[in-house]
Structures are given as structure tokens and as C-alpha cells.
C-alpha positions in Angstrom: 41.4 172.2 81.8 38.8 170.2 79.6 40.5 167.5 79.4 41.3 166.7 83.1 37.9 167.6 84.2 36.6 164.8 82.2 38.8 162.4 83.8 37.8 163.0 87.0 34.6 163.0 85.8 35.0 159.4 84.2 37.0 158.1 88.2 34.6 159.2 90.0 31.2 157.4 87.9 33.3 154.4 88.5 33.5 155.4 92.8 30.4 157.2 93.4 26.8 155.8 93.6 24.3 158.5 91.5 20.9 158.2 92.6 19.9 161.8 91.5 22.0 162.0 88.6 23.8 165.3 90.2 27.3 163.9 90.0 27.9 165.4 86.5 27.2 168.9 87.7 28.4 168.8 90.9 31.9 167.6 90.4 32.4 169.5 86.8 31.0 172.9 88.8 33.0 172.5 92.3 36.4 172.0 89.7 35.7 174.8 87.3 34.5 177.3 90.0 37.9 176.7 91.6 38.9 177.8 88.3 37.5 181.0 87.1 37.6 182.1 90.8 34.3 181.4 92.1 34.7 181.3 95.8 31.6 180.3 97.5 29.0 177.9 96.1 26.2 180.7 96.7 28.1 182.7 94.2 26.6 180.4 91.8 22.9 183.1 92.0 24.7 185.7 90.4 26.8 183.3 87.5 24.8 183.7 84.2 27.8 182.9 81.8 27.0 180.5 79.0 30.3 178.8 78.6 30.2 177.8 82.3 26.7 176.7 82.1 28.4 174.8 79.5 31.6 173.6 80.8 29.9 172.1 84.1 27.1 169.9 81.9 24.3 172.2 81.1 22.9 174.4 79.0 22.0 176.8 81.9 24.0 177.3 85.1 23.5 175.2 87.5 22.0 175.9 91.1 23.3 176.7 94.6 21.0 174.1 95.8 21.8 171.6 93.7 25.6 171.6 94.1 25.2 172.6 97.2 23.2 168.9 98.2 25.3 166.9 96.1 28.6 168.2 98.3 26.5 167.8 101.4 25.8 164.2 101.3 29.2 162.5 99.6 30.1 159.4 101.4 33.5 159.2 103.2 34.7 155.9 101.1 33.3 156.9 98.1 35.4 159.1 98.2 38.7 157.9 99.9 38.0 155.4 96.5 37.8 159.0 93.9 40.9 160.2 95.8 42.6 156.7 95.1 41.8 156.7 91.8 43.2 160.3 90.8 46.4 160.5 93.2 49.2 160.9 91.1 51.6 158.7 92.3 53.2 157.6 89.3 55.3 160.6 89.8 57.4 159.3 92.0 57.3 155.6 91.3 60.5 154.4 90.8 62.3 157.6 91.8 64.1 159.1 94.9 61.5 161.6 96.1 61.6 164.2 98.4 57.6 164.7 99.8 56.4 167.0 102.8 53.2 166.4 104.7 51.4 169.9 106.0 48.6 169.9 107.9 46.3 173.0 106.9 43.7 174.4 109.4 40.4 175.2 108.5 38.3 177.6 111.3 34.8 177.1 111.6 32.7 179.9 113.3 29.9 177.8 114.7 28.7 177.7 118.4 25.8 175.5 117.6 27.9 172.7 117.3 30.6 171.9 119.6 33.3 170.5 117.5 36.8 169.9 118.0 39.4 172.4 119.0 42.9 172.8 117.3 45.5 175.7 117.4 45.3 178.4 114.4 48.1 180.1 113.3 45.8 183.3 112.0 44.4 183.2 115.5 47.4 182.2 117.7 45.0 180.8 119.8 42.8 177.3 120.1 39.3 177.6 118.7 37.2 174.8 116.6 38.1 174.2 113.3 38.8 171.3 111.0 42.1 170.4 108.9 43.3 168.6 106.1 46.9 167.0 105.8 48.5 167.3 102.2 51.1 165.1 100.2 53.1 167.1 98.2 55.7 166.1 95.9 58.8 169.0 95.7 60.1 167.2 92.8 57.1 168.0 90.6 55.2 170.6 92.6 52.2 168.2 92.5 49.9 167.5 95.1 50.0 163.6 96.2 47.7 163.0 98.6 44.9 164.4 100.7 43.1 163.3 104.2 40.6 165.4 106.0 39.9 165.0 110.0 38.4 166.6 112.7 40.4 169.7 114.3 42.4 167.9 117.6 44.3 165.9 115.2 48.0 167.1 114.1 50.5 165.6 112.6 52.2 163.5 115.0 49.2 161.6 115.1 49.3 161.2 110.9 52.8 161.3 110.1 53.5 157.1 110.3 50.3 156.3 107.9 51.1 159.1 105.9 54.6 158.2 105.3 53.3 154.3 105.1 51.2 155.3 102.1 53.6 156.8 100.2 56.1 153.9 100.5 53.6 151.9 99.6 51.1 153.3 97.0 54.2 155.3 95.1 56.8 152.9 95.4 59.5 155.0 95.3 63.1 153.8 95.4 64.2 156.0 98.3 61.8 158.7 100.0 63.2 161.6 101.9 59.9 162.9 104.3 59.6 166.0 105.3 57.6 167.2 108.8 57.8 170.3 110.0 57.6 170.1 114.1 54.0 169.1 114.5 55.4 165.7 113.9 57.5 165.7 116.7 55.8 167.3 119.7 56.3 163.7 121.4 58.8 161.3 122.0 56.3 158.4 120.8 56.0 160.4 117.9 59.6 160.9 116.5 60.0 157.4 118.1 57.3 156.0 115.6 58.9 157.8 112.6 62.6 156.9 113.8 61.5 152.6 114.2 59.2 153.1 110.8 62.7 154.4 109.0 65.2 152.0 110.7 63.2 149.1 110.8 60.1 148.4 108.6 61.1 150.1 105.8 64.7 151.2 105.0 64.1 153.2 101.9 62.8 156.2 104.3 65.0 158.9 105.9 62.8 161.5 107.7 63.6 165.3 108.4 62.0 166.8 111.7 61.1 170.5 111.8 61.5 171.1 108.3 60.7 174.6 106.9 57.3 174.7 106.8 55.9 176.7 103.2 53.1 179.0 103.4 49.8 178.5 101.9 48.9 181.5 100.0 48.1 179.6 96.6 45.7 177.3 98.0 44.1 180.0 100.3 44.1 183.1 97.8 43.9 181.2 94.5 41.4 178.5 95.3 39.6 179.6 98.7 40.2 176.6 100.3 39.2 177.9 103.8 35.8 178.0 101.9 35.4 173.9 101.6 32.2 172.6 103.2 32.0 171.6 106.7 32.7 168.3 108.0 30.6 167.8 110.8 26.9 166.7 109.8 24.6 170.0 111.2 21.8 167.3 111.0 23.4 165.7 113.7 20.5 165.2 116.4 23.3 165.9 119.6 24.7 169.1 118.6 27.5 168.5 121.3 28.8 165.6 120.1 28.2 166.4 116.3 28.7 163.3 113.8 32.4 163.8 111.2 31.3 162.2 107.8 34.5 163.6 106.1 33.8 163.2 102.6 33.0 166.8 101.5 35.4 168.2 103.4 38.1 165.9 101.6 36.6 165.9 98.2 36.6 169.5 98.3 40.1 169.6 99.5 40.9 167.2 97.1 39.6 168.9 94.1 42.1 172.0 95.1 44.8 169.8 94.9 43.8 168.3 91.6 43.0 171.5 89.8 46.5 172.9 91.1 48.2 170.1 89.5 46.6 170.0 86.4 46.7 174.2 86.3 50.6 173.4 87.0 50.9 171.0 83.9 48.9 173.6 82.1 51.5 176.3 82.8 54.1 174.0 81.8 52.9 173.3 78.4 52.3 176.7 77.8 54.7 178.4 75.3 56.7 180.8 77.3 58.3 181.4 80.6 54.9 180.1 82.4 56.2 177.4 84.3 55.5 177.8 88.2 52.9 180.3 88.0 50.1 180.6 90.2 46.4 179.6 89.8 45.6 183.3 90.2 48.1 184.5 87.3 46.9 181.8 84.9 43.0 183.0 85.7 43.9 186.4 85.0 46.0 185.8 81.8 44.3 182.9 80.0 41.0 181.7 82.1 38.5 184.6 82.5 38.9 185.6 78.8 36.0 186.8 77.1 35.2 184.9 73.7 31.8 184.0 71.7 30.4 180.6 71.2 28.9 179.0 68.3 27.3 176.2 68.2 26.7 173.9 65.2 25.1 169.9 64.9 28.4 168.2 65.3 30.7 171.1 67.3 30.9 173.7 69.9 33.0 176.1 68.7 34.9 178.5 71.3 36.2 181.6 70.3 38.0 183.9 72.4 38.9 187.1 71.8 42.5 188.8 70.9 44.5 189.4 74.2 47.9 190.1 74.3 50.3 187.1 75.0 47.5 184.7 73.2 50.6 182.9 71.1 51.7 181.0 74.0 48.5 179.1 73.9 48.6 178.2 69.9 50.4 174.5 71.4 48.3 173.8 74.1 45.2 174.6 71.6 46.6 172.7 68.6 47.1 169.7 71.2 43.6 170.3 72.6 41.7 170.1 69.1 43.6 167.3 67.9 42.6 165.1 71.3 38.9 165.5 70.1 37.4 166.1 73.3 33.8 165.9 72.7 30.5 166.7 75.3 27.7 164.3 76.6 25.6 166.2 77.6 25.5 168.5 74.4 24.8 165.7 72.5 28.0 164.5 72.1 29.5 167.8 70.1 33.1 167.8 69.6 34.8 171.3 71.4 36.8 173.0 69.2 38.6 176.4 70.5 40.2 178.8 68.4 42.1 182.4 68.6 41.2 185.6 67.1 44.4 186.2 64.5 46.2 189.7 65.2 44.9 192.5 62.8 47.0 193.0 59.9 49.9 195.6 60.0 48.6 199.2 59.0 50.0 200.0 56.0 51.5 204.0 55.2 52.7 206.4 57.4 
């Protein structure tokens, strides 16, 4: 997940303006928390692990309040620009794909502010709540896409830009969309979809009330009901609150990222690992314990012997050879290794 991480890392220097110098730690933290199952940033008082201290650009690990700021005040186009940036599309450039758009709902529990209402599944009932509307690829099982918006918005009122985007930022050869029936609650709406497939674009066919997947990884795995808040709670009307969206997508975003490169980890892996869930890689591989050394040209990462560690000896061999290496450790290569099996008892 090194690897990755340092990727986004390098996109979003090139999107984000840094006055503070708290990119580094906020972005490597928010992606690895998702990872080892840290659920809420205030979670962060009780984490005294060294090798996340190190993994997220520090020697210690890092503050509640520091993460905590640098989510709180991320622009909305600096990071519609990030999201640009990492969006996979290549995976369907070319290709006939077959994408579905959900729309996930978010509930928020305040009464101070008077945000929007939506409907909630959990709740079977309208309360105030936020969403965000995902592009996923079935092909790959890769997230695509993400936008955030305030909670009265569904999907007939996203469907035609979201379908727009995909024809035109993946250029795929054919797309087969599918909405599930949010997108057609109006006849303007199936209308829109219907003139957008016959007439501006003929490489779309469109399939209305689709079977709509559950969420459970996204949920469960990476506590996605537990991204930041979109409305501003500095907002000086607390009736008409302000919607700067850019935490609530970034953070949304980041689940989508770390679920795609957690799904190319599991691939790679030796083994029958392909498909599984974030929450069976974290408690197979991730939360391993291990020792670290460090020496004036390395960190070295050791973990300790668990069973099944052979079906990482590829993914390792690759990771070492890549020579990913630490800036803010003064530049020390990583190195991980495996604790070899003990030797066969010999005699009865």
C-alpha cells in the first residue's frame, strides 16, 4: 500500500496549495487509517504505533488536531483537480464497459444546522444527511469516480453528467450504464438519459432499475459513514449553512482509492485472494505485528511469522525491487522482509 500512497501523495502536491505544510500528514494518515481500521480521526489519541507514525510522514503519530484541520479546510476544486488526477479511467478506455452509478447516504445528526433532507434506507424515513454518488467499474471492481452533494439531491438529478463524464473522460468504445430507480423517478429524467443515448452520444445504452448492490465494504471495511461533514459549522446563518464539499469528497474519495489499490493488492497476492474484502486483507496481512530497524540508508520492516505469509514473498520481492524510498526519513530506502519458518524438528 506503500507504493500507492505515495502516488497520491505526489497528485495531490501538484493540486493542493500547502501553506502549513500539513498535506503530507494529512493525506498519508486519512489513507492508512482507512487501512489498519482506524475509524474516526479522534482515534488518532490512543494510536502510539511506530510504524504508522512512520508510514504517515513522522517519526511520532500525528495529531487529532492537526488532521483533523487539514480535512476541515480542503478546497472543493482542489480537490475536484486530486480526484481528476487519480480516477482510473484507463480501465475502461478503449473497452466496452459496463459502470453503475449509486448514490450512498450519509446521515448527519445535527439540529444546529439545518441542512438538507434526503430519504435513508437505515431510517426508512427523510432526515438530514449528505450523499456521495460513486462510479464503479463491474469489469474491474474498481471505483471510477466520486462526487459529493448536499442530501436533496438523488440520482435523477446526476445521472446525465455522470454518464457524460464517463463517455468522455474514459472513452470507452461502448458503455452499458447502470441506474437503479433513483434515476428514473421522472419522466424528464429517463427522458434526459433516453435523448443523451439516442442522440448525443450513440455509444451509450442505459438500464433503468438495475439491481442495486449493497454497501457493506465501504461501510464496515472503511467507515465511510464516518467522512467529515460537508456543511461549514462556521457558517454565521446556521439555517442556511454554507456546502464547501471538498472534505466530504476527498474523504469519500480516498475510500474509493484505497479499495482499489487493496483490490490490486489482493490480486497480486499468491493464492486464491482475489475479491477479498478490505476487512479480510486487514486481518490477514495489514495489522501484523513486526519490528523495525532502522539503519543510515534503510528502514527495515520485519514482520513476524503468521501463517499464510508465502503468498506475500511476490508482492514483497516486487515491493523491494521498486526501491520505494521516504522523505521525510531522510530519504531511507523501505525494505520489508518475512520471518523464515523454523526448521523441521528432527527425531521422533
Amino acid at each position: 500500500m506503500l507504493g500507492p500512497a505515495l502516488g497520491w501523495l505526489a497528485s495531490a502536491r501538484q493540486c493542493f496549495d500547502d501553506p502549513y505544510g500539513a498535506l503530507t500528514r494529512g493525506l498519508l494518515t486519512s489513507a492508512f487509517a482507512l487501512v489498519v481500521g482506524l475509524g474516526r480521526v479522534f482515534h488518532l489519541e490512543q494510536m502510539e504505533d511506530q510504524g504508522f507514525a512512520r508510514l504517515t510522514g513522522g517519526r511520532r503519530c500525528p495529531s487529532r488536531y492537526s488532521v483533523g484541520g487539514w480535512r476541515r479546510h480542503l478546497p472543493w476544486y482542489e480537490v475536484d483537480a486530486f480526484c481528476r488526477r487519480t480516477s482510473p479511467w484507463h480501465l475502461i478506455a478503449g473497452d466496452a464497459a459496463l459502470v453503475r452509478y449509486d448514490e450512498h447516504t450519509i446521515p448527519r445528526w445535527t439540529h444546529k444546522f439545518h441542512i438538507p433532507k434526503g430519504y435513508v434506507t437505515t431510517r426508512n424515513k427523510h432526515r438530514r444527511c449528505e450523499k456521495l454518488f460513486y462510479t464503479y467499474d463491474l469489469a474491474s471492481g474498481r471505483y471510477l469516480a466520486v462526487r459529493a452533494t448536499p442530501g436533496d439531491w438523488g440520482l435523477i438529478d446526476l445521472a446525465v453528467p455522470l454518464a457524460r463524464q464517463t463517455l468522455e473522460r474514459g472513452q470507452p468504445e461502448y458503455l452499458h450504464a447502470l441506474f437503479d430507480a433513483g434515476a428514473g423517478q421522472s419522466d424528464a429524467g429517463v427522458r434526459a438519459l433516453w435523448n443523451l443515448a439516442q442522440e448525443d452520444d450513440p455509444r451509450l445504452d442505459v438500464t433503468l432499475r438495475a439491481c442495486r448492490y449493497p454497501h457493506r465494504v465501504g461501510v464496515h471495511d472503511e467507515f465511510l459513514d464516518a467522512v467529515p461533514c460537508g456543511y461549514d459549522k462556521d457558517s454565521p446563518n446556521s439555517k442556511r449553512p454554507r456546502f464547501p464539499r471538498g472534505p466530504l469528497q476527498m474523504l469519500g474519495w480516498l475510500v474509493a482509492l484505497v479499495y482499489n489499490a487493496v483490490g490490486d493488492l489482493a490480486a497480486s497476492l499468491a493464492g486464491d485472494y482475489a475479491g477479498s474484502h478490505v476487512g479480510t486483507m486487514r486481518r490477514q496481512f495489514f495489522n501484523r505485528p513486526g519490528a523495525l530497524y532502522e539503519t543510515p540508508e534503510a528502514l527495515v520492516v520485519r514482520l513476524e511469522r503468521f501463517a499464510g505469509q508465502e503468498a506475500l514473498i511476490p508482492v514483497i520481492d516486487e515491493f523491494n525491487a521498486a526501491g520505494h524510498r521516504l522523505p521525510w526519513l531522510e530519504d531511507r530506502r523501505v525494505v520489508v522482509s518475512l520471518t523464515p519458518n523454523g526448521q523441521p524438528r528432527s527425531g521422533p
